[in-house]
CHARMM-style PDB file with segment names, atoms N, HN, CA, C and O in Angstrom:
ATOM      1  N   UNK     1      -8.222  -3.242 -11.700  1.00  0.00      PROA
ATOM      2  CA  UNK     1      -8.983  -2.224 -12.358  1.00  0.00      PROA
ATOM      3  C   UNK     1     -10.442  -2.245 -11.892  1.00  0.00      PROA
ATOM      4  O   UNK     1     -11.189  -1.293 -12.114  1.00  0.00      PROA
ATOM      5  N   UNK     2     -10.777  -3.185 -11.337  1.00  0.00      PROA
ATOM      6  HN  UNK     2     -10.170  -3.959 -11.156  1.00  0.00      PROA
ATOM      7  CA  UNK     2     -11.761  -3.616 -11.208  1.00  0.00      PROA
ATOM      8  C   UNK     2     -12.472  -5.013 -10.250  1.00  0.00      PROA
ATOM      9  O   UNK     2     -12.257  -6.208 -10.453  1.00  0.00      PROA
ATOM     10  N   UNK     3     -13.311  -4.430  -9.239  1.00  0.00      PROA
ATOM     11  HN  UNK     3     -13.485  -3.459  -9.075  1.00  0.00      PROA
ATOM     12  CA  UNK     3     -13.395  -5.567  -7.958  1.00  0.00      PROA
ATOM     13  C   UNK     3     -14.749  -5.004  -7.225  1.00  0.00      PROA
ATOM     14  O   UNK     3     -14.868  -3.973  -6.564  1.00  0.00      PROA
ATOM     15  N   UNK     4     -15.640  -5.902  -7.513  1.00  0.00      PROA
ATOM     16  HN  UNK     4     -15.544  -6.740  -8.050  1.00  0.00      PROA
ATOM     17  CA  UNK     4     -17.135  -6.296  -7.521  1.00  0.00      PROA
ATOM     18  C   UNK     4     -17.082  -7.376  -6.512  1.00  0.00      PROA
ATOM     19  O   UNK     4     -16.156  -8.167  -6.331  1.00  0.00      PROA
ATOM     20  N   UNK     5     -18.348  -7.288  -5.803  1.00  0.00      PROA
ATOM     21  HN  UNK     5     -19.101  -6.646  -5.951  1.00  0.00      PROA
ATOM     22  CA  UNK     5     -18.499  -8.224  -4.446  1.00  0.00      PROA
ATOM     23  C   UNK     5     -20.049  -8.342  -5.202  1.00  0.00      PROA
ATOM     24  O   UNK     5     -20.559  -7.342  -5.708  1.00  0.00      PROA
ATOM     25  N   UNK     6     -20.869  -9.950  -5.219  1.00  0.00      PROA
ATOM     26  HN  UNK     6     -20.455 -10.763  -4.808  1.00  0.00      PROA
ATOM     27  CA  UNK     6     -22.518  -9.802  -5.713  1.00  0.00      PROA
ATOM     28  C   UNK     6     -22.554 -11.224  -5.144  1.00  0.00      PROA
ATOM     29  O   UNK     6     -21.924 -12.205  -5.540  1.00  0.00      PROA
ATOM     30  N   UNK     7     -23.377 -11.132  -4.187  1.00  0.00      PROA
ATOM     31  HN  UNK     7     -23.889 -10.335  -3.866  1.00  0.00      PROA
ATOM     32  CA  UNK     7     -24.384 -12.160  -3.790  1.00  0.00      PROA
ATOM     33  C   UNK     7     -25.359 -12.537  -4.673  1.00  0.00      PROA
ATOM     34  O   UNK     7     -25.955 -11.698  -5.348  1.00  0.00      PROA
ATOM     35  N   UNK     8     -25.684 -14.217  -4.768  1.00  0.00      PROA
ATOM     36  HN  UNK     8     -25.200 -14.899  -4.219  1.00  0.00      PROA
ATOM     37  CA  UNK     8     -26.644 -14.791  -5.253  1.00  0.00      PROA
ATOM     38  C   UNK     8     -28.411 -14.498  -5.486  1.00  0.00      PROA
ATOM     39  O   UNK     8     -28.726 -15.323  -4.628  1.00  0.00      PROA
ATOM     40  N   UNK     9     -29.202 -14.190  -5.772  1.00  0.00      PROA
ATOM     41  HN  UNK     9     -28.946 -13.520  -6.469  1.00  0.00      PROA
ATOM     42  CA  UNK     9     -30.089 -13.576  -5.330  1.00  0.00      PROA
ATOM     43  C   UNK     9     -30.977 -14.976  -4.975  1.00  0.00      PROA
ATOM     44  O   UNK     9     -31.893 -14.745  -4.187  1.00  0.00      PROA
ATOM     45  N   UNK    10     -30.879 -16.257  -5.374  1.00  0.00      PROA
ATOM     46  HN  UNK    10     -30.135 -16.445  -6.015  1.00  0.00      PROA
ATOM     47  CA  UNK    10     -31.639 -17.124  -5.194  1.00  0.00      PROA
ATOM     48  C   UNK    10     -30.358 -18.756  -4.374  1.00  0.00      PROA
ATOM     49  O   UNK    10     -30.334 -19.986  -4.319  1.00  0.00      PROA
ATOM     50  N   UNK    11     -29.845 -17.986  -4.093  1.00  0.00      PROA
ATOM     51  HN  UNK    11     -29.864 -16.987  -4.138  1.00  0.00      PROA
ATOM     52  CA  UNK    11     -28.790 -18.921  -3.012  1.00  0.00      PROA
ATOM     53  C   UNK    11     -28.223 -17.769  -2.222  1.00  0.00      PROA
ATOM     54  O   UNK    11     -27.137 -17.409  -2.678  1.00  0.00      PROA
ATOM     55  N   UNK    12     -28.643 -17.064  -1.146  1.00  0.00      PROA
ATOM     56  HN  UNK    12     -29.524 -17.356  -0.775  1.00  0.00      PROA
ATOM     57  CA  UNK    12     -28.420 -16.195  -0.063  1.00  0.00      PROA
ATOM     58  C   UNK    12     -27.127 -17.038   0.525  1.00  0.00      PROA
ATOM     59  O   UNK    12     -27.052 -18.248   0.740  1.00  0.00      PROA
ATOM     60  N   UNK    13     -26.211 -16.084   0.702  1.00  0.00      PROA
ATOM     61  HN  UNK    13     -26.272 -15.102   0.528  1.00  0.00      PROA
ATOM     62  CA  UNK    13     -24.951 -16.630   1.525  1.00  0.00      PROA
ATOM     63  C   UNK    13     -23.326 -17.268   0.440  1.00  0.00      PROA
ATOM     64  O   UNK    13     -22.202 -17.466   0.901  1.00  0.00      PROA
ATOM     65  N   UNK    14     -23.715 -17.421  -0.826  1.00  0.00      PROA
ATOM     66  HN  UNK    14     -24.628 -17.260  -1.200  1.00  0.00      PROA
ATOM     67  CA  UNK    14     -23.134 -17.518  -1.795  1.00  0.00      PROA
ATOM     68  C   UNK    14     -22.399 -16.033  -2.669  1.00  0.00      PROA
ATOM     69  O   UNK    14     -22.929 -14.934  -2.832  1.00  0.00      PROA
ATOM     70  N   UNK    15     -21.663 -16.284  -2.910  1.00  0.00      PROA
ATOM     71  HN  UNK    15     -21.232 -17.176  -2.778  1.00  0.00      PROA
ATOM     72  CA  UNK    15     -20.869 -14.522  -3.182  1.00  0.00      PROA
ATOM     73  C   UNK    15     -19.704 -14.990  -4.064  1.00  0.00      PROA
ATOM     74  O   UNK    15     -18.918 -15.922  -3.890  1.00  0.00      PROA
ATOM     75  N   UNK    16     -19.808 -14.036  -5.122  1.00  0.00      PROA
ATOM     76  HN  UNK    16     -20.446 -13.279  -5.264  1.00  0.00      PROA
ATOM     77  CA  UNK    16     -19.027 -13.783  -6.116  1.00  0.00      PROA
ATOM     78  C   UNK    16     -18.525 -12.388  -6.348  1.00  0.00      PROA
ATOM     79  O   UNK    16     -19.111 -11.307  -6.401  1.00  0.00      PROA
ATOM     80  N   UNK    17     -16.834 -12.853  -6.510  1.00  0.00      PROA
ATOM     81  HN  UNK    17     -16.358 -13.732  -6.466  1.00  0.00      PROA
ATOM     82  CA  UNK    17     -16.216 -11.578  -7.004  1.00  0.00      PROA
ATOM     83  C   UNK    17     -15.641 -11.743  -8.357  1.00  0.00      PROA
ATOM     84  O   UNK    17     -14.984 -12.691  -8.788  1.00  0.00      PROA
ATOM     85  N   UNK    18     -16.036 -10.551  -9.006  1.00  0.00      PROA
ATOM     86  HN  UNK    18     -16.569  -9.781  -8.656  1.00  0.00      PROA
ATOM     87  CA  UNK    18     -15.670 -10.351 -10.153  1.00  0.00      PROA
ATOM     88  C   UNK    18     -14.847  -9.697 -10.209  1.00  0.00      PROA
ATOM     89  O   UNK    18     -15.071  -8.728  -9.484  1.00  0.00      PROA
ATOM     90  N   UNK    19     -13.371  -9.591 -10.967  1.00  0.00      PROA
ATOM     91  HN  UNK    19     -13.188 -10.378 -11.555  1.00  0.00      PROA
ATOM     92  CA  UNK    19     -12.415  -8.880 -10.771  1.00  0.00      PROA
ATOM     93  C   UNK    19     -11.751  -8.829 -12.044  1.00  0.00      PROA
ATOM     94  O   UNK    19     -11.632  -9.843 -12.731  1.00  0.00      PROA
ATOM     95  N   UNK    20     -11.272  -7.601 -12.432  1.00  0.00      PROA
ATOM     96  HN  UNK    20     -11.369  -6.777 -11.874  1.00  0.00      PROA
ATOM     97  CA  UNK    20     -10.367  -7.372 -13.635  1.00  0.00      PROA
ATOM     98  C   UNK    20      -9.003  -6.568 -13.586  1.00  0.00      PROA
ATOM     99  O   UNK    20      -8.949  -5.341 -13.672  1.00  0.00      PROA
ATOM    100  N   UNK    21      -8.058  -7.287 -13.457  1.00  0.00      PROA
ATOM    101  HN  UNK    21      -8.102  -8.283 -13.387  1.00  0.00      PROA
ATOM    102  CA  UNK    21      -7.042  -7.170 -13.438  1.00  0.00      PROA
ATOM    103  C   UNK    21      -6.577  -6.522 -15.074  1.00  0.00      PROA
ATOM    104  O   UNK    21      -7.009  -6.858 -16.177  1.00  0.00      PROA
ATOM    105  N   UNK    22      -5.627  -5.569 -14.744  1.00  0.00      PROA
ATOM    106  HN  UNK    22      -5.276  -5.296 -13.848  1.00  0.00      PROA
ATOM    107  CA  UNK    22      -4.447  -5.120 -15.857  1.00  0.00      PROA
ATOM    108  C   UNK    22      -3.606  -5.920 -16.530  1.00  0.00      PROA
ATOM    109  O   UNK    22      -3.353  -5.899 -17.734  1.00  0.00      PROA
ATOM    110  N   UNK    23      -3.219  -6.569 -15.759  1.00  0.00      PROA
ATOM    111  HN  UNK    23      -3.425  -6.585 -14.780  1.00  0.00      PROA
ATOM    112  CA  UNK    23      -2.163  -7.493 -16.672  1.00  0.00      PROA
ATOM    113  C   UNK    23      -2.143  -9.048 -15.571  1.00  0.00      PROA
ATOM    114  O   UNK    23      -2.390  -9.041 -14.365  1.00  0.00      PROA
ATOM    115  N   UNK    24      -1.795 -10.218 -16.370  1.00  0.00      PROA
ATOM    116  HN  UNK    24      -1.594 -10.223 -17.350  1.00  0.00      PROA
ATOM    117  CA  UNK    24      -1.790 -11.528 -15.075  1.00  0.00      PROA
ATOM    118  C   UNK    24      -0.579 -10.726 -14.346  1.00  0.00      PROA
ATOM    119  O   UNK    24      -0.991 -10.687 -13.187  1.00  0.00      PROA
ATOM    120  N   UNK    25       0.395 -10.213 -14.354  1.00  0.00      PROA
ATOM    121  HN  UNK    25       0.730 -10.245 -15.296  1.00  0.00      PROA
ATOM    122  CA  UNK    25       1.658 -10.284 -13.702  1.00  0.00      PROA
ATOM    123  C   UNK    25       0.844  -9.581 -12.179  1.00  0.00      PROA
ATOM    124  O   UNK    25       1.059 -10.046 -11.060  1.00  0.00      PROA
ATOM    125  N   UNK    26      -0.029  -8.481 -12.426  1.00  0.00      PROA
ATOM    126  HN  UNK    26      -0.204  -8.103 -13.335  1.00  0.00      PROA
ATOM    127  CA  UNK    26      -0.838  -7.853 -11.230  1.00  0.00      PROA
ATOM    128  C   UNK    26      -1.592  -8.710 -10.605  1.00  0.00      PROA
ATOM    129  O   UNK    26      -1.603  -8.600  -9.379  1.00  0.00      PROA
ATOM    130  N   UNK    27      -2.399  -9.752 -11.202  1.00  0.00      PROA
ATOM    131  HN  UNK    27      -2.390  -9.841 -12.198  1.00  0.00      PROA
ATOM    132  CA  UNK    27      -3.132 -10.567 -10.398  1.00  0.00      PROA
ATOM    133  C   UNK    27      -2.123 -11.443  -9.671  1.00  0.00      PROA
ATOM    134  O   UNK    27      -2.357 -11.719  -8.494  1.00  0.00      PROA
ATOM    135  N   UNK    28      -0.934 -11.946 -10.306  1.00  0.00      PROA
ATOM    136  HN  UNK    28      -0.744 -11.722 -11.262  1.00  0.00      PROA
ATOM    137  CA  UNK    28      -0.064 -12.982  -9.545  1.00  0.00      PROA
ATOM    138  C   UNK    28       0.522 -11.856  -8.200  1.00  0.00      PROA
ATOM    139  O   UNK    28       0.872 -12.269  -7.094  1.00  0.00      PROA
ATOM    140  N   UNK    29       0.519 -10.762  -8.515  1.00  0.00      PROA
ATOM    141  HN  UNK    29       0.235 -10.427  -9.413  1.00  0.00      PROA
ATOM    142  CA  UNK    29       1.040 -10.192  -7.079  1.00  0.00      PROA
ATOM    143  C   UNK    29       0.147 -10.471  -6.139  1.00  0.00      PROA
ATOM    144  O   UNK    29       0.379 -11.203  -5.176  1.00  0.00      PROA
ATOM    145  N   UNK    30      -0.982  -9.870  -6.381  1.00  0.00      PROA
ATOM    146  HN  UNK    30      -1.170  -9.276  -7.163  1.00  0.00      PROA
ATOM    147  CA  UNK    30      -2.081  -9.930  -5.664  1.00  0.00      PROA
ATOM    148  C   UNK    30      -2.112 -10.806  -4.928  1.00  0.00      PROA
ATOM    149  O   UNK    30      -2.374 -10.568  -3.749  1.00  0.00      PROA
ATOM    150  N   UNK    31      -1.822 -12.296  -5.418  1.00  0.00      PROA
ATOM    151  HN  UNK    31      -1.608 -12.489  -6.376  1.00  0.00      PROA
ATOM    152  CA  UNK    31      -2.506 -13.249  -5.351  1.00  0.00      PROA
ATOM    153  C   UNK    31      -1.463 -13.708  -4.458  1.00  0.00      PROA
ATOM    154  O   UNK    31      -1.832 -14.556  -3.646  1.00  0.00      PROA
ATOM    155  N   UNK    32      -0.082 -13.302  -4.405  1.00  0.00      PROA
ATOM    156  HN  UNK    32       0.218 -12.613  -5.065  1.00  0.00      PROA
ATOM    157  CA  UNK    32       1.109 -13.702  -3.697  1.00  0.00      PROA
ATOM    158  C   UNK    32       0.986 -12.862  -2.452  1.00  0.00      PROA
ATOM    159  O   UNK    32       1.499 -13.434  -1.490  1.00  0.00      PROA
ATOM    160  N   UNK    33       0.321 -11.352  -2.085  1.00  0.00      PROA
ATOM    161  HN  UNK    33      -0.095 -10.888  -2.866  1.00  0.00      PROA
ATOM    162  CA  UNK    33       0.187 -10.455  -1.295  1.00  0.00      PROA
ATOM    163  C   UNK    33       0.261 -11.038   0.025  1.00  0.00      PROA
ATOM    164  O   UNK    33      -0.509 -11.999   0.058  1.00  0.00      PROA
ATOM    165  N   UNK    34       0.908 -10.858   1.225  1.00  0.00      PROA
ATOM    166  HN  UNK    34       1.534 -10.079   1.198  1.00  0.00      PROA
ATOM    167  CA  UNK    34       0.552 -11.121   2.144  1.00  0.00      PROA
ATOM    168  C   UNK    34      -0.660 -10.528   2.950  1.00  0.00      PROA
ATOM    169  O   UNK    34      -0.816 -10.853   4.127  1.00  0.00      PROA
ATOM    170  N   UNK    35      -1.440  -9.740   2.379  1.00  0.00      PROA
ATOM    171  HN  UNK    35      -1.314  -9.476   1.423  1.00  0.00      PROA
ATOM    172  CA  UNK    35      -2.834  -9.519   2.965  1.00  0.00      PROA
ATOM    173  C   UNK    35      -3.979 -10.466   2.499  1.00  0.00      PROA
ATOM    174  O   UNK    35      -5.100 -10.706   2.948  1.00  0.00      PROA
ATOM    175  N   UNK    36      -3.172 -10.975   1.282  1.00  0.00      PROA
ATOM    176  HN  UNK    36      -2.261 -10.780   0.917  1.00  0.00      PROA
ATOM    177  CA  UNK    36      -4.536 -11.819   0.478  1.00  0.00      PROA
ATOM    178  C   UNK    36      -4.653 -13.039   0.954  1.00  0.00      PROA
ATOM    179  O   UNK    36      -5.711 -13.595   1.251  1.00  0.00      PROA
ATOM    180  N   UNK    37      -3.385 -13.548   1.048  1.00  0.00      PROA
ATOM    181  HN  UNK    37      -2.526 -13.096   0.807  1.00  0.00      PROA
ATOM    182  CA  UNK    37      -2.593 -15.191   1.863  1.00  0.00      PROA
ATOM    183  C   UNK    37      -3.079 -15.247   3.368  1.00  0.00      PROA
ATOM    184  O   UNK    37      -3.588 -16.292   3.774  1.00  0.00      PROA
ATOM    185  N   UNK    38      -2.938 -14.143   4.222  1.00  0.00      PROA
ATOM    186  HN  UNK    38      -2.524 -13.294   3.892  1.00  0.00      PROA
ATOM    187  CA  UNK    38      -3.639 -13.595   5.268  1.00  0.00      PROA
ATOM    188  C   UNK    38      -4.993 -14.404   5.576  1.00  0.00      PROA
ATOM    189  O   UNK    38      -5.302 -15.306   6.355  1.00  0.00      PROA
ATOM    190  N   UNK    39      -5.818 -13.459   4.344  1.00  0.00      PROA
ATOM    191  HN  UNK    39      -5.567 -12.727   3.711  1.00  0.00      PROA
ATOM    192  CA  UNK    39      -7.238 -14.158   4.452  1.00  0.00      PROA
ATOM    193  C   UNK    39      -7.578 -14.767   4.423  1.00  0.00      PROA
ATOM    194  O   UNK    39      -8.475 -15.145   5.178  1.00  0.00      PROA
ATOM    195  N   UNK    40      -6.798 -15.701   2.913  1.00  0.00      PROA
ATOM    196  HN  UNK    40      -6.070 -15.394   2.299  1.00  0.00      PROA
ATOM    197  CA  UNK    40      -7.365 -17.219   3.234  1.00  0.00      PROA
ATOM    198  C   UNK    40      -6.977 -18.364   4.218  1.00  0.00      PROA
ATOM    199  O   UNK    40      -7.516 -19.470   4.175  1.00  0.00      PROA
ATOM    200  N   UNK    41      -5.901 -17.987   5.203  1.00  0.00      PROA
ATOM    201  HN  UNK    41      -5.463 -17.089   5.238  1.00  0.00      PROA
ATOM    202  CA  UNK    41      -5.783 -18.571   6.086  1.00  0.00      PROA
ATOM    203  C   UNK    41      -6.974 -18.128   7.460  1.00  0.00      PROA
ATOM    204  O   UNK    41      -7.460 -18.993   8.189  1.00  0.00      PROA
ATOM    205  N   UNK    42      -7.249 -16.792   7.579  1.00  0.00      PROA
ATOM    206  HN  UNK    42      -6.854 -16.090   6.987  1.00  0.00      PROA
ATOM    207  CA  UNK    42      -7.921 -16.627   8.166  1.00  0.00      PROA
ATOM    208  C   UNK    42      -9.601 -17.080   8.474  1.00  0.00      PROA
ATOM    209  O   UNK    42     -10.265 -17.143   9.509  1.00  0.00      PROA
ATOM    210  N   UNK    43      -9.965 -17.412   6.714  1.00  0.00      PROA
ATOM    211  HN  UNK    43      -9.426 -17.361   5.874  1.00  0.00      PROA
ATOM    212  CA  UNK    43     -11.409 -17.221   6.573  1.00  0.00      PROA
ATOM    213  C   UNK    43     -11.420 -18.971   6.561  1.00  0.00      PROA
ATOM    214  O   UNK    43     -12.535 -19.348   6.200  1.00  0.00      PROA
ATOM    215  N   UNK    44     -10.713 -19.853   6.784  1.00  0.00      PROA
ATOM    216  HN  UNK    44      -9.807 -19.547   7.077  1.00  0.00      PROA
ATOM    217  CA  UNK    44     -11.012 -21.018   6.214  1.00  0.00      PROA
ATOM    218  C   UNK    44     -11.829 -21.482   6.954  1.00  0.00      PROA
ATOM    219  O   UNK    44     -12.007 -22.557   6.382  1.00  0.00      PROA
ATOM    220  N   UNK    45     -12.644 -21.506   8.021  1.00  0.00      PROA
ATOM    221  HN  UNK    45     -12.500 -20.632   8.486  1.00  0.00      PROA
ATOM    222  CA  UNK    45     -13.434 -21.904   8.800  1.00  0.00      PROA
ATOM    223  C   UNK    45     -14.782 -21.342   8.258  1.00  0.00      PROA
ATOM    224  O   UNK    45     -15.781 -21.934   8.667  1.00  0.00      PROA
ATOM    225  N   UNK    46     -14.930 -20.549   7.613  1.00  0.00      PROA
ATOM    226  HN  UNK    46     -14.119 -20.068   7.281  1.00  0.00      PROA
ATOM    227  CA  UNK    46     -15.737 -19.729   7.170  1.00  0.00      PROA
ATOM    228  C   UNK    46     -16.368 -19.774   5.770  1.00  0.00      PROA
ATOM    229  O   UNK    46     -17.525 -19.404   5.573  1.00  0.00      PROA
ATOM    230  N   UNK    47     -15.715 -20.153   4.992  1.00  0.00      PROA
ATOM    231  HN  UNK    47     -14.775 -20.454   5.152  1.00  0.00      PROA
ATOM    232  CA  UNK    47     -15.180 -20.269   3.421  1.00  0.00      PROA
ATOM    233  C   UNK    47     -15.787 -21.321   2.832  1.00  0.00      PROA
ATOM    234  O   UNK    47     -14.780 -21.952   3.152  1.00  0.00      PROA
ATOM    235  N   UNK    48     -16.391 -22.046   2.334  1.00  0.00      PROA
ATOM    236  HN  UNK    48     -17.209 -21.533   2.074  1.00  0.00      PROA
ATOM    237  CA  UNK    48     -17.123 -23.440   2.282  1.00  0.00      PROA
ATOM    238  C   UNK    48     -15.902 -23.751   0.975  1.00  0.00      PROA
ATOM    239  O   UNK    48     -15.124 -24.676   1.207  1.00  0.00      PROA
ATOM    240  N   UNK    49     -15.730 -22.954  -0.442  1.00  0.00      PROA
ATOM    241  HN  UNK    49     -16.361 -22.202  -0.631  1.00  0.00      PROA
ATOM    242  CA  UNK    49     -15.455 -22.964  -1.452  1.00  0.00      PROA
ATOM    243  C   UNK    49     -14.463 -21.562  -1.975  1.00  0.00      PROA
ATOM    244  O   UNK    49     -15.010 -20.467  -1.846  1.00  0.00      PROA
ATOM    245  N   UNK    50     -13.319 -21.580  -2.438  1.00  0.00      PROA
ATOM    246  HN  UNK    50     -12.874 -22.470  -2.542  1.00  0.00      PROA
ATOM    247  CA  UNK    50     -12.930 -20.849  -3.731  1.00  0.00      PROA
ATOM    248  C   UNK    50     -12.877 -21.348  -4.586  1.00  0.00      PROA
ATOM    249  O   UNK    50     -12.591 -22.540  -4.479  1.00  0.00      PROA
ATOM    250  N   UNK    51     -13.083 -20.859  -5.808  1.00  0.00      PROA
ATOM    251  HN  UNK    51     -13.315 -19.890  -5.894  1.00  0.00      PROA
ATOM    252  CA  UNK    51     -13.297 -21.663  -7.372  1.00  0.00      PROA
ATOM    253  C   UNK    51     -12.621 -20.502  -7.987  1.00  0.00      PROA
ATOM    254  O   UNK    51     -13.059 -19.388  -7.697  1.00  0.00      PROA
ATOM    255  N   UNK    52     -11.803 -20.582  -8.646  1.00  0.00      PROA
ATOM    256  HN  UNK    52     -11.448 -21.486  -8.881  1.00  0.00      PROA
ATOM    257  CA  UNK    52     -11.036 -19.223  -9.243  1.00  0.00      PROA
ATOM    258  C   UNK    52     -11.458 -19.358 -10.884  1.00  0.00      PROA
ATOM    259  O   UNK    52     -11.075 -20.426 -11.362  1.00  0.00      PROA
ATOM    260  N   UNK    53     -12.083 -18.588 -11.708  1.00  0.00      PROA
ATOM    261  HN  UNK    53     -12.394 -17.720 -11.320  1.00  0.00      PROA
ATOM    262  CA  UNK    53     -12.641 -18.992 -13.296  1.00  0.00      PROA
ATOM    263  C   UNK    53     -12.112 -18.152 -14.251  1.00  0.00      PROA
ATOM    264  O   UNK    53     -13.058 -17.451 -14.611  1.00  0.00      PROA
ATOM    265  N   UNK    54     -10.911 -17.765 -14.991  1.00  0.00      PROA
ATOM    266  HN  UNK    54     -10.143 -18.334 -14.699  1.00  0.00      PROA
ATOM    267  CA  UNK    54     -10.203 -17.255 -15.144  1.00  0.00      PROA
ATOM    268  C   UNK    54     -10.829 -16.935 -17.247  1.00  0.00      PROA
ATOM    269  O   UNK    54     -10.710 -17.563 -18.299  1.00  0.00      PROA
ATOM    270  N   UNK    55     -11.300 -15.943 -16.918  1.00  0.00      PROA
ATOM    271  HN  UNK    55     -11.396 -15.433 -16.063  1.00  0.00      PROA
ATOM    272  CA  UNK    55     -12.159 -15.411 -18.184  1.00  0.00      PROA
ATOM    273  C   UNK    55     -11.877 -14.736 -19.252  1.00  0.00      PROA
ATOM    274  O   UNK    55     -11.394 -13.629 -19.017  1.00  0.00      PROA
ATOM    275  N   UNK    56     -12.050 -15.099 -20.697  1.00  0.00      PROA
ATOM    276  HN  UNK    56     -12.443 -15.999 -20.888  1.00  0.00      PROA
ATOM    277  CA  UNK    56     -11.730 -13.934 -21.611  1.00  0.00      PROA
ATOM    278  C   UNK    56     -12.719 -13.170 -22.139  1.00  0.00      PROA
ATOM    279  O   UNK    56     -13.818 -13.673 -22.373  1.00  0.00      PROA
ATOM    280  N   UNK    57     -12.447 -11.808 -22.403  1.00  0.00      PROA
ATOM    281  HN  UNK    57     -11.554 -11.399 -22.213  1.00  0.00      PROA
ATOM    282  CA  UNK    57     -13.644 -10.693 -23.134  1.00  0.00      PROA
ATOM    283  C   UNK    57     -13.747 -11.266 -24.723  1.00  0.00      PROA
ATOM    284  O   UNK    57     -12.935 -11.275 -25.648  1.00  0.00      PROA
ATOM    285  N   UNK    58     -14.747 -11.604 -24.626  1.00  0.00      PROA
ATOM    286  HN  UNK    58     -15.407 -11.596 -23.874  1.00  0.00      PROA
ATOM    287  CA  UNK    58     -15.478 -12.021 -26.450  1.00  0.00      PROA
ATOM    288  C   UNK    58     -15.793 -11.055 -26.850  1.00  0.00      PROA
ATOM    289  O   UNK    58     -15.884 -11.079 -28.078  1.00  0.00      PROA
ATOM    290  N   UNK    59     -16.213  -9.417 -26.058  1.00  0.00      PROA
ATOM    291  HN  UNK    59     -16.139  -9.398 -25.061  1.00  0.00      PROA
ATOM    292  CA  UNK    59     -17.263  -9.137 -26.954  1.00  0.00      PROA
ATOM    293  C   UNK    59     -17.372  -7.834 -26.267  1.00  0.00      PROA
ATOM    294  OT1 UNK    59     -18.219  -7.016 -26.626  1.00  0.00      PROA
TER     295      UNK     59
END
């Protein structure tokens, strides 16, 4: 539903995506996608860190 790319403003080169998925069953596709699996094989030279932070709406 929702997929945001935002760089750090005081750590340049650091990047966060924010993403809101419909339901987990959509993110587990996603996440199974062979374009997505793709990338992270691709970018790992590149990639220092993924940290995945899996969030609820309070408010």
């Amino acid at each position: 539903m929702q997929y945001d790319l935002h760089e750090s403003s005081v750590e340049p080169g650091s990047f966060l995506f924010y993403e809101i998925w419909e339901t987990q069953t959509h993110l587990d596709a996603h996440a199974a996608s062979d374009h997505l699996t793709s990338h992270v094989e691709e970018s790992r030279d590149w990639v220092a860190q993924t940290k995945l932070l899996p969030l609820d709406l309070i408010g």
